[in-house]
Backbone as CSV, one residue per row, in Angstrom:
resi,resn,N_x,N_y,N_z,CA_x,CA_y,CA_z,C_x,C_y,C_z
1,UNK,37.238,167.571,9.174,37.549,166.728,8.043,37.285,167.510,6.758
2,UNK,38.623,167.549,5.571,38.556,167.806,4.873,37.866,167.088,3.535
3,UNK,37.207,167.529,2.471,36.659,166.695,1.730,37.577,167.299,-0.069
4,UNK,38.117,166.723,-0.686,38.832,167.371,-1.931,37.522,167.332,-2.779
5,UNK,37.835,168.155,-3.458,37.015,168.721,-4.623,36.418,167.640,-5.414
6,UNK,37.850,167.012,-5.720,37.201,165.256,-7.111,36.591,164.380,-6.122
7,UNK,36.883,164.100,-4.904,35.981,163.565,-4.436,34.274,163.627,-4.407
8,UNK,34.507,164.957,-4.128,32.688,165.657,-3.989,31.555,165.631,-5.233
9,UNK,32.901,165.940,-6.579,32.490,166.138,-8.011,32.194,164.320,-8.282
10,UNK,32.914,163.597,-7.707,32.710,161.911,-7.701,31.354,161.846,-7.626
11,UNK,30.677,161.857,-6.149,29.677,161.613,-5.346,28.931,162.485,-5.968
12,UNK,28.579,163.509,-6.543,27.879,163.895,-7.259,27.587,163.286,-8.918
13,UNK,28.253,163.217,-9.550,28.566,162.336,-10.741,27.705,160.561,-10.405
14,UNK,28.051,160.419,-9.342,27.766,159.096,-8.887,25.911,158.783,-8.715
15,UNK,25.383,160.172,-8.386,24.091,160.105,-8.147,23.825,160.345,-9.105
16,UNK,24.054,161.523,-10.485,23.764,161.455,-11.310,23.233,160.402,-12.446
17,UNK,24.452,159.762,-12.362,23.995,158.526,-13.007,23.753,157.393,-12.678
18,UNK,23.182,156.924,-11.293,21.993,156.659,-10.750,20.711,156.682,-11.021
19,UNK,20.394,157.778,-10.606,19.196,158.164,-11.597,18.826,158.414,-12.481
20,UNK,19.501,158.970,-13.229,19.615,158.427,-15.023,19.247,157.184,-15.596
21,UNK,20.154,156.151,-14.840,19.910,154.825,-14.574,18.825,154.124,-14.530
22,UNK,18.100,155.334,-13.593,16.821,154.472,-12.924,15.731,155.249,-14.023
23,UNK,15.705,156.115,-14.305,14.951,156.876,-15.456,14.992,155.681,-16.648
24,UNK,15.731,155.525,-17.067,16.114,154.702,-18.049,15.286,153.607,-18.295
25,UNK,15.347,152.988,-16.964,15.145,151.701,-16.891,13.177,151.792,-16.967
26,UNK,12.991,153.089,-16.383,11.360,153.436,-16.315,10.807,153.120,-18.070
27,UNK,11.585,154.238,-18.194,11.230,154.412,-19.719,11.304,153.261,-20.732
28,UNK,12.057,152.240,-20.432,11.578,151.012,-20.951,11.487,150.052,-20.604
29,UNK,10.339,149.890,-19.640,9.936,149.464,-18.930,8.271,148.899,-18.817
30,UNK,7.959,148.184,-19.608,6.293,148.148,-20.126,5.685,147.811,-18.607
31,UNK,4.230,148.418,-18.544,3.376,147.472,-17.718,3.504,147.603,-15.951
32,UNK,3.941,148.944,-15.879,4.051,149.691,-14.248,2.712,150.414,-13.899
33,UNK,3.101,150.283,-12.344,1.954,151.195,-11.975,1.982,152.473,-12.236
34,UNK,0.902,153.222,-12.149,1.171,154.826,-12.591,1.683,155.524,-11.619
35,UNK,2.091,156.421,-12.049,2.572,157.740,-10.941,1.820,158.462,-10.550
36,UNK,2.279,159.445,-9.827,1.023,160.549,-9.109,1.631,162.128,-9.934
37,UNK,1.283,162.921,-10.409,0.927,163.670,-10.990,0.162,164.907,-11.092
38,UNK,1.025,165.894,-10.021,-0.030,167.138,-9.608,0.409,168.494,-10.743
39,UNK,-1.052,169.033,-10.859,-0.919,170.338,-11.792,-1.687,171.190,-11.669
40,UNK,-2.174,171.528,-12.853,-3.250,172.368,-13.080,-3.883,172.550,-14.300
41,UNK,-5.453,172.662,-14.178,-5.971,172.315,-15.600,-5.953,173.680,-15.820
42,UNK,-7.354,173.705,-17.672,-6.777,174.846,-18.295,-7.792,175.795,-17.785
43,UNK,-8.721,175.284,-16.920,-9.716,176.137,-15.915,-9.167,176.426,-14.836
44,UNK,-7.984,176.023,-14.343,-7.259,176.843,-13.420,-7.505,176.012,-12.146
45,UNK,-8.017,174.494,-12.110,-8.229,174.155,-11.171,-7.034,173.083,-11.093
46,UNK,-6.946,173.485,-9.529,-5.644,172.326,-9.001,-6.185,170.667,-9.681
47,UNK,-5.448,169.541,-9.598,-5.389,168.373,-9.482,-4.473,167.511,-9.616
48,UNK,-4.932,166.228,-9.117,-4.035,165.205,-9.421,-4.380,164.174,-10.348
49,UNK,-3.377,163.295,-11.013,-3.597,162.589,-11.880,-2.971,160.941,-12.073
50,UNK,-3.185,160.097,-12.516,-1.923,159.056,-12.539,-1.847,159.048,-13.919
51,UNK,-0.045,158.804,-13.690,0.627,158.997,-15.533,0.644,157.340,-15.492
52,UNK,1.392,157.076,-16.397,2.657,155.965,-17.324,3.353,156.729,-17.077
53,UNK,4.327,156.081,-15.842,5.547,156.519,-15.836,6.611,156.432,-16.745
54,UNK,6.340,155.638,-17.652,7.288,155.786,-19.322,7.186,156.128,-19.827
55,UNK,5.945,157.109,-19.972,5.815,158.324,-20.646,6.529,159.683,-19.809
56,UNK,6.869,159.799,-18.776,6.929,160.585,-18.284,8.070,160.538,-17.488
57,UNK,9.078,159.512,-17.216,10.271,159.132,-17.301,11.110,160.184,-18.921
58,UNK,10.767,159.142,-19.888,11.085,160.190,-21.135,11.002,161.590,-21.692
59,UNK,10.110,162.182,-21.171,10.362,163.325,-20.711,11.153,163.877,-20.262
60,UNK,11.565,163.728,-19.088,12.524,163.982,-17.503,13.846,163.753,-18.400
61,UNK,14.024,162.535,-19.128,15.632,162.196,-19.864,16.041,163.393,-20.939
62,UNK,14.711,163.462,-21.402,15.124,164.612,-22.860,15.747,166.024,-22.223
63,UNK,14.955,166.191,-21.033,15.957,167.606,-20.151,16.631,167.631,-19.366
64,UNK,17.467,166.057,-19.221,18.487,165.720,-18.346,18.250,166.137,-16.878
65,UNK,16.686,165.651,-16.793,15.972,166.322,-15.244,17.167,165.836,-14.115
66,UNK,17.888,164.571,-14.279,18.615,163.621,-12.960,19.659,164.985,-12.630
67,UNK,20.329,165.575,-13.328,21.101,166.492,-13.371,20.804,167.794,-12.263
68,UNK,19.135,168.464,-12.851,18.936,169.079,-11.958,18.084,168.885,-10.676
69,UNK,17.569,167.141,-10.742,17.255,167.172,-9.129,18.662,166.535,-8.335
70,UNK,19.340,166.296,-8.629,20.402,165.878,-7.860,21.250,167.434,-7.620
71,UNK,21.268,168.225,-8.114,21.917,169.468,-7.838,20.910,170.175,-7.134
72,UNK,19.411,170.157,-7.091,18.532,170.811,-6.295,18.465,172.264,-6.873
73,UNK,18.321,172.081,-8.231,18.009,173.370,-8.965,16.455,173.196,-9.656
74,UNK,16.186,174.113,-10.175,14.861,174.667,-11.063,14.892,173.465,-12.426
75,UNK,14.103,172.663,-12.805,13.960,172.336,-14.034,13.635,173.145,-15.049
76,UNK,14.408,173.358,-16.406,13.343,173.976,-17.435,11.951,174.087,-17.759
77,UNK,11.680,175.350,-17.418,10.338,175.426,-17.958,9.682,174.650,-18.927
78,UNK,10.432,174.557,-19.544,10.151,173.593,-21.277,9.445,172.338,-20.775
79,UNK,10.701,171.751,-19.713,9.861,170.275,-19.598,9.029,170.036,-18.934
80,UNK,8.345,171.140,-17.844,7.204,170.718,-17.133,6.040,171.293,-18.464
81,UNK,6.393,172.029,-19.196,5.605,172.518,-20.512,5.085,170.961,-21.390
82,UNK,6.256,170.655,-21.822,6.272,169.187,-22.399,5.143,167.982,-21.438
83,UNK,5.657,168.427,-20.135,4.970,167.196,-19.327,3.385,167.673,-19.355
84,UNK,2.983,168.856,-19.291,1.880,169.101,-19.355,1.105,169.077,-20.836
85,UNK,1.517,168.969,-21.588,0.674,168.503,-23.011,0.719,167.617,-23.127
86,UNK,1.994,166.578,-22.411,1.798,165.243,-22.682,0.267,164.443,-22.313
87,UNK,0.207,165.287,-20.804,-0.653,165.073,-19.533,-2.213,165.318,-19.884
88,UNK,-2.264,166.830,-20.604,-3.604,167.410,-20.848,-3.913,168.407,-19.789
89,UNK,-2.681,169.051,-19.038,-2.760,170.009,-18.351,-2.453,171.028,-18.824
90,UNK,-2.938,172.089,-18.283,-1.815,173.603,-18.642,-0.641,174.074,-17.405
91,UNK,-0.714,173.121,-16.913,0.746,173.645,-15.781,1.113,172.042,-15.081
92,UNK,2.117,171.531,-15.102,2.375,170.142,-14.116,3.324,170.917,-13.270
93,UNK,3.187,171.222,-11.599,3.893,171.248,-10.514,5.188,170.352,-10.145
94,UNK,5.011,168.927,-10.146,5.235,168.025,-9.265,4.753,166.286,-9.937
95,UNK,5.803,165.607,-9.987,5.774,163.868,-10.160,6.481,163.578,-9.282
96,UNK,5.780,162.008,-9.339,6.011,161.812,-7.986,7.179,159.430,-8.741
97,UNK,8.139,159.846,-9.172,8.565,159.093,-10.006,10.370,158.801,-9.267
């Protein structure tokens, strides 16, 4: 079975804004439970943390994160940078959102 191209570019497009969607809806969204939140402090020690996921939803939107986890690429450095000053870390790995 063949699959055409606009189809595939569809179903991709389709998840995209999905989760966009669902980002969205985080970010204004008062009064959720927190997220889980692994990094690293500025002593170099691993941990975990719980965010506001509407803080940290907004984040993810400003670097059009839905984009690159639905393609299964690298996020910008920038925004795990961003997520980690938001946080009070010097490195965020991994949310769990």
């Amino acid at each position: 079975m063949t699959i055409k191209l606009e189809d595939a570019v569809a179903v991709v497009q389709k998840e995209i804004c999905d989760l966009r969607a669902k980002y969205e809806s985080v970010a204004k969204t008062e009064e959720q439970d927190p997220i889980m939140v692994e990094g690293e402090t500025s002593t170099g020690y691993y941990c975990q943390l719980m965010a506001d996921p509407k803080d940290v939803a907004k984040i993810l939107l400003e670097y059009d994160y839905p984009v690159w986890r639905v393609l299964d690429e690298d996020a910008p450095r920038a925004m795990w940078e961003d997520l980690g000053r938001e946080l009070g870390l010097e490195h965020v790995c991994s949310v769990d959102l």
